[in-house]
N, C-alpha and C positions, 0 to 999 in steps of 0.2 A: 787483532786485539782481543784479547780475554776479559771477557763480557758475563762471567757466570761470580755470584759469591766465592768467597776462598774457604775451601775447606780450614776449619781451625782446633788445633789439636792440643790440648792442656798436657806438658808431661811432668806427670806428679806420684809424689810418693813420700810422707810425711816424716821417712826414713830415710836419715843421709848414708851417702855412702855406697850407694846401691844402683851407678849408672844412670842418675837422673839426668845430667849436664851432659853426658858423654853422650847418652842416647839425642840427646836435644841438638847438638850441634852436628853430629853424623850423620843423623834422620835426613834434616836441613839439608846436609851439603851433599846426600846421597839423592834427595829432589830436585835439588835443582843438576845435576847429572846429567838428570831424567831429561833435562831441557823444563821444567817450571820453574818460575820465577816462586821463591819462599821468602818470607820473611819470618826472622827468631825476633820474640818478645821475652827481654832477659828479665823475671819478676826478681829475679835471688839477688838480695842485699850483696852477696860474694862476688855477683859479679862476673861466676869464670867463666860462664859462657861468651860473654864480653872479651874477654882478655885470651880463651880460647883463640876466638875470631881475627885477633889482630886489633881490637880496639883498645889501645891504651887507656891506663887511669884517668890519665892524666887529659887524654882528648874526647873527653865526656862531657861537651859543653851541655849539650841536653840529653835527655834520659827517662827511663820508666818511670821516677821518681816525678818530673816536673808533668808526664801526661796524666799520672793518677792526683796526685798531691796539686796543680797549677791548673789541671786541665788546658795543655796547649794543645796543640791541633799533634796529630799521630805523625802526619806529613813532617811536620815539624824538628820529629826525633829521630826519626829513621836515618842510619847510615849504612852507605857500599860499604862490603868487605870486598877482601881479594879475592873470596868466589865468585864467580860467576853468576848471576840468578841470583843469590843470595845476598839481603840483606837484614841490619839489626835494629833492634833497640834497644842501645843498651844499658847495662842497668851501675848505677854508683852507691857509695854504703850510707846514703840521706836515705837509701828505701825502707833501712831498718829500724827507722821508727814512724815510717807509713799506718802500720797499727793503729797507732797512737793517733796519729795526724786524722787518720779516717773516720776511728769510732765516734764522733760524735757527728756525721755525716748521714743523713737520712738514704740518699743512695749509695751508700759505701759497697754494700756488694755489687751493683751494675755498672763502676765507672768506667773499668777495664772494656765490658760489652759496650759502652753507649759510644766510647772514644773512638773506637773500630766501627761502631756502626753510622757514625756521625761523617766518615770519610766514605766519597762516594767508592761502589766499584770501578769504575772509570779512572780514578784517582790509587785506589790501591793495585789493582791489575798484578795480586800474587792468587797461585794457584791453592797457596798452604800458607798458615801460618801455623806456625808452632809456638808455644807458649813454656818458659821452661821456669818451673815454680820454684819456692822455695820448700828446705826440705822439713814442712812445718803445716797447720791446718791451721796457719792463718787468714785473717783477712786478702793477703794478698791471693793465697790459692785459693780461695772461694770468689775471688773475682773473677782468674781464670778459669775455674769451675761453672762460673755462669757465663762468661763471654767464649766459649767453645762451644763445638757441635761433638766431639769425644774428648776421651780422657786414654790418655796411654800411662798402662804403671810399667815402669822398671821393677823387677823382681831379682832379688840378688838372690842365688844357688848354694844358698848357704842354711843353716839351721835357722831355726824359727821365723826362715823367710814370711810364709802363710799367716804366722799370726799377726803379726803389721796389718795385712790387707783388711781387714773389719772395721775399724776405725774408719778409713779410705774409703771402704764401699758405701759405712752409713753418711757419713758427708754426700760422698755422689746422689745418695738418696735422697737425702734431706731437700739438697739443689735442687734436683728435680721435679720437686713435688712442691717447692714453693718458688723459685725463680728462672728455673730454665727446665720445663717438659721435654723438650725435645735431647736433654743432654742423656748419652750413650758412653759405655765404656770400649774404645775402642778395640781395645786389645792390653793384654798381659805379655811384657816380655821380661823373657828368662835372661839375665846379664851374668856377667863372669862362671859361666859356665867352663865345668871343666870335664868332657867326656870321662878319662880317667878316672874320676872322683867319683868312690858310690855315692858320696853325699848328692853330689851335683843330679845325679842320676837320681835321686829318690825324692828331691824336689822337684825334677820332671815329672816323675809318674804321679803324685801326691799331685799336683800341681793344674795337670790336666783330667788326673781324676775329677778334683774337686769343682774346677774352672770351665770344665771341656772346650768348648771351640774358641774361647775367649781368650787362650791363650795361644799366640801367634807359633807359628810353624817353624821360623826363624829363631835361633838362639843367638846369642852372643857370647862368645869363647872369651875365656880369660886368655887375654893378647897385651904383650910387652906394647908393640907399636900402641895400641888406644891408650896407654897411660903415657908413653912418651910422648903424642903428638902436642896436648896441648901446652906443651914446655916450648916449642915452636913456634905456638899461635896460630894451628892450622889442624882444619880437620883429617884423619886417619886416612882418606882417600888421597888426598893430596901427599902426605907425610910417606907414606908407602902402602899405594894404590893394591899391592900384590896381596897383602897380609889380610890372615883369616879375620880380622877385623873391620877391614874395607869390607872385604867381600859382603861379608856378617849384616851390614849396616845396607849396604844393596839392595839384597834380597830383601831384609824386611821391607826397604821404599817398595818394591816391586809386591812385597804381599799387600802394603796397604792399597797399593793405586788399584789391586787386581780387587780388592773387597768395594772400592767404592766406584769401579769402573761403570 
């Protein structure tokens, strides 16, 4: 029995479009792989990590929505997908006006932390949870931002990737310094990379210039299979295990286990 905290991972980036979701649910099902049991906390009103997964709209009896907004028990919300190790909580479009619901809430930034901390380890027995935000610096990802121990950004390889990240960092800052000390930035990863591309190629050098070890070793190629899988309901591994997108999403699990081995 797994008797240790779960490592907990916020993946945010305040800019849609940029591999947030896609990172979120391949990460996930590239862990539990691994043989760890993960669990995905879907924050994003959209949902697609949800629907990614195989959890219909429509079979959303409970959700992010009723453990932030209801405070029911964590146990509560959590559903099997068809992975293996992998399970969700997923999220329905009541979450999009969470905001709203929360701001007049004296704890509104710790609810996410306290509702995970409120379930014993004994009771959650995952190795990892991942938290997959909305693509926004709202209330909802300043919750994840205080109920993690890192934050992983998707960086899309594209123009003005870098200037997004400032916004991003002074928030991590902010957290840190008045509700969560211990929060760290996990890592930088590079998404729809495309070797070919000088561009692609000049937001790697730029990127670890500015970043250095912060930014993961792993890239992620721009890959047909990661846009088509989740039209199936299934992560890229499963969809076709062979393609430089599986692989892609592998290696990174195997970078992070190797950093907090």
């Amino acid at each position: 029995m797994y008797n240790k905290a779960p490592k907990i991972l916020a993946v945010a980036n305040q800019k849609g479009g940029v591999g947030k979701t896609t990172t979120a649910i391949n990460l996930a099902a590239s862990f539990a792989r691994s043989g760890a049991a993960v669990l995905l906390i879907d924050l994003d009103p959209q949902g697609n990590a949800s629907t990614g997964l195989g959890i219909a709209a429509t079979d959303r009896e409970k959700s992010s929505y009723d453990l932030l907004i209801d405070k029911v028990n964590l146990q509560s919300v959590i559903r099997r997908t068809e992975i293996a190790g992998l399970d969700i909580v997923p999220s329905t479009v009541d979450l999009s006006s969470a905001d709203i619901e929360l701001i007049s809430n004296e704890k509104r930034l710790s609810i996410l932390r306290d509702a995970i901390r409120l379930t014993s380890i004994k009771e959650l027995e995952y190795q990892y949870i991942l938290i997959d935000c909305p693509p926004s610096l709202n209330l909802l990802t300043l919750n994840a931002l205080v109920a993690c121990d890192g934050v992983l950004i998707p960086l899309q390889s594209e123009f003005f990737a870098l200037e997004g990240l400032s916004q991003l960092m002074l928030s991590i800052r902010e957290v840190r310094q008045t509700a969560n000390p211990d929060l760290r930035i996990e890592g930088i990863l590079l998404t729809m990379y495309d070797a070919r591309n000088n561009l692609s190629q000049q937001v790697e050098t730029d990127a670890r210039h500015n970043l250095g070890d912060l930014v993961f070793s792993t890239v992620i190629p721009r890959n047909v299979r990661l846009s088509e899988a989740p039209s199936f309901a299934m992560p890229v591994l499963d969809y076709d295990p062979k393609s430089k997108g599986a692989k892609a999403y592998l290696s990174l699990a195997e970078e992070i286990m190797a950093r907090n081995a």
